[in-house]
N, C-alpha and C positions, 0 to 999 in steps of 0.2 A: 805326480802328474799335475802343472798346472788346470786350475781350471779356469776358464776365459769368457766372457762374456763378449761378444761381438760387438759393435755399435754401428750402422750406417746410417748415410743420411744425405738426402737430397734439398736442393729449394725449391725445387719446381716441381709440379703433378707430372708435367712432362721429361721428365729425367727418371732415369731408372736405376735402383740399389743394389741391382741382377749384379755385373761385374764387381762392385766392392764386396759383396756377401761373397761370388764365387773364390775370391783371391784370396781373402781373409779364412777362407776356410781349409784353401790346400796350405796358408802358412800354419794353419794349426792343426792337421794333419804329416806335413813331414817333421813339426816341432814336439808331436807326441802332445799336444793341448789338448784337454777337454772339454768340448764347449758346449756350455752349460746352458747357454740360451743368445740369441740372436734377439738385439734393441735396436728397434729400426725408429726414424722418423722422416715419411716422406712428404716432399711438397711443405718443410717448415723450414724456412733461414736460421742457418746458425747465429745468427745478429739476437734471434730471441732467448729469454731466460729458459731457465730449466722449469719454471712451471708452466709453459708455453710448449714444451719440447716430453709428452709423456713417456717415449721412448728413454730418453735420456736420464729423465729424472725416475725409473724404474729400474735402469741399469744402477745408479749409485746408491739407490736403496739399498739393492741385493749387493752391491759390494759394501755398505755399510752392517750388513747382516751377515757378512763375509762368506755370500754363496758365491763367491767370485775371487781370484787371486789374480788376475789380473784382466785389462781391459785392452779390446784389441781394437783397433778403427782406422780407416784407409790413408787419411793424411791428418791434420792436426786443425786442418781449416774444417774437418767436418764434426769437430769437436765445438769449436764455437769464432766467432769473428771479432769478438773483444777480448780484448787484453787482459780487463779486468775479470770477465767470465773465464776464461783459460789458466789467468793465475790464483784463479779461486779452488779451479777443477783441480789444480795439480797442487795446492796446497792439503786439500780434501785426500786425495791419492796418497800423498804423503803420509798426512797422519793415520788413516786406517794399514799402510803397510800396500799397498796394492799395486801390482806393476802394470806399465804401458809398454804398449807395441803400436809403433805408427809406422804403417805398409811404407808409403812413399817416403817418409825424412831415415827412413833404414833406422828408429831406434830402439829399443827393449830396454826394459829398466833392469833386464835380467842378469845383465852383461854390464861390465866396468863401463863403460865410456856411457849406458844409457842412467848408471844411477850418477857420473857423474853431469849428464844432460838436466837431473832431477836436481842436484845441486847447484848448477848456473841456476835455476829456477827462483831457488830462495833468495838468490843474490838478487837475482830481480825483483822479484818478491819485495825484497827488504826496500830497495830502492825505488821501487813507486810507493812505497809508502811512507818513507822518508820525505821524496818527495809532496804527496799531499799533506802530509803534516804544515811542512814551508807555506804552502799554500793557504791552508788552513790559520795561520799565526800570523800572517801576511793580510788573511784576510780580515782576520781581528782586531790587528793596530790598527789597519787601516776605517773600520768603523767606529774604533775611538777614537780616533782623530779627529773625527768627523761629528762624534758627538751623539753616536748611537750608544743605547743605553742597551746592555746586555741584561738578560733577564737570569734567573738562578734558576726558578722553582726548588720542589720539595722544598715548603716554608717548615720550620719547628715548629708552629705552631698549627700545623696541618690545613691553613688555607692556601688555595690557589694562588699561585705565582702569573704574572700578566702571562710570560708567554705560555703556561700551560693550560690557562685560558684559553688563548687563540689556539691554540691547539685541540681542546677540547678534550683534555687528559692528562694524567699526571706524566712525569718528567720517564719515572721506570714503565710506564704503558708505554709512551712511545717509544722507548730505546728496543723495549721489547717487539714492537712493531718490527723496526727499522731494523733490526738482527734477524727476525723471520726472513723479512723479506728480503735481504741482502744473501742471505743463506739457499733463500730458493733461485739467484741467480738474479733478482732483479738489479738494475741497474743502480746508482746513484743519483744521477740525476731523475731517474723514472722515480725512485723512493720518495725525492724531493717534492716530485710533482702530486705523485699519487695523497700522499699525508700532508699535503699544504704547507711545507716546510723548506727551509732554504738547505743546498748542497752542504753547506760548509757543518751545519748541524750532524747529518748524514754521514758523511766524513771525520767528524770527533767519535759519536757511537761506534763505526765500525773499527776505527783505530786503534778504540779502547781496549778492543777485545784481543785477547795474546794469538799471536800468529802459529799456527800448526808449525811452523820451521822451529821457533822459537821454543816453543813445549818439547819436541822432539830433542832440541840441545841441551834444558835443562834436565832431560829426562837423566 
């Protein structure tokens, strides 16, 4: 028997979670699901991170703690309205093994045609970040061109490097930031803004790190 963790979610105090919760429930009543707990967030836009969103970010806990096999939620827009937040979520789903059911696009990852809905995903996956890389290396000549001086940090001789300076920390503090908070759903450009630092930095850290699809194949 699967077991299912619910997810709804409104943007307005004046919208109500009453019909997604009722629908979602008789599909895990005639699917024989177990549902384990109902993750609501009322009155918050999906546009915001998962540490902005406590519903949200309690459901992927418990699926990280694998008190959930998979996640159930009305459409895929009530899961999140960026691209980068949604292919972060189903990269996450991914690697813990976890299945989706989204009421309205009719998919379950339970079934042939929803695990291979989960592999168009890496494909995408792979290709925005293929793409930011371009962007990224594009952005680079383009500041040596120009005559901008690229800073390293982590000296050998353990002084500060200029920009970890301006930064006001060393090179592994901030990556380590910038992966927190990439991980709890914040933005890139909000990373950017929040630690006083430019996108394209933001952008090299998070790419460095091996992609869940990627782990999954060399497995």
């Amino acid at each position: 028997m699967k077991r299912v963790g619910i997810y709804i979610r409104v943007s307005t105090d004046g919208q109500t979670t009453s019909n997604q919760r009722r629908e979602l429930e008789a599909v895990a009543a005639r699917s024989g699901w177990e549902i384990v707990g109902i993750y609501e967030d009322a009155g918050i836009s999906g546009a915001k991170g998962r540490d902005k969103r406590p519903g949200f970010d309690r459901l992927l806990r418990d699926a990280t703690a694998r008190k959930v096999d998979m996640i159930a939620a009305w459409s895929v827009d009530r899961l999140g309205r960026s691209l980068q937040h949604l292919v972060g979520f189903l990269n996450e789903l991914q690697a813990l093994g976890c299945d989706l059911y989204l009421h309205q696009q009719a998919i379950d990852t339970t079934t042939p045609s929803g695990r291979a809905m989960f592999q168009m995903c890496g494909v995408f996956a792979e290709f925005e970040r293929s793409m930011i890389v371009e962007r990224v290396n594009a952005g680079l000549k383009r500041a040596k061109a120009q005559g901008v001086r690229l800073g390293r940090g982590n000296r050998k001789d353990g002084t500060r490097g200029e920009d970890e300076k301006r930064w006001g920390m060393s090179k592994a503090e901030l990556e380590k930031r910038i992966l927190r908070l990439h991980k709890g759903g914040t933005g890139m450009l909000k990373i950017g803004k929040t630690l006083g630092i430019g996108t394209g930095t933001v952008q090299r850290v998070v790419l460095e790190q091996p992609s869940p699809f990627d782990v999954a194949a060399s497995a």
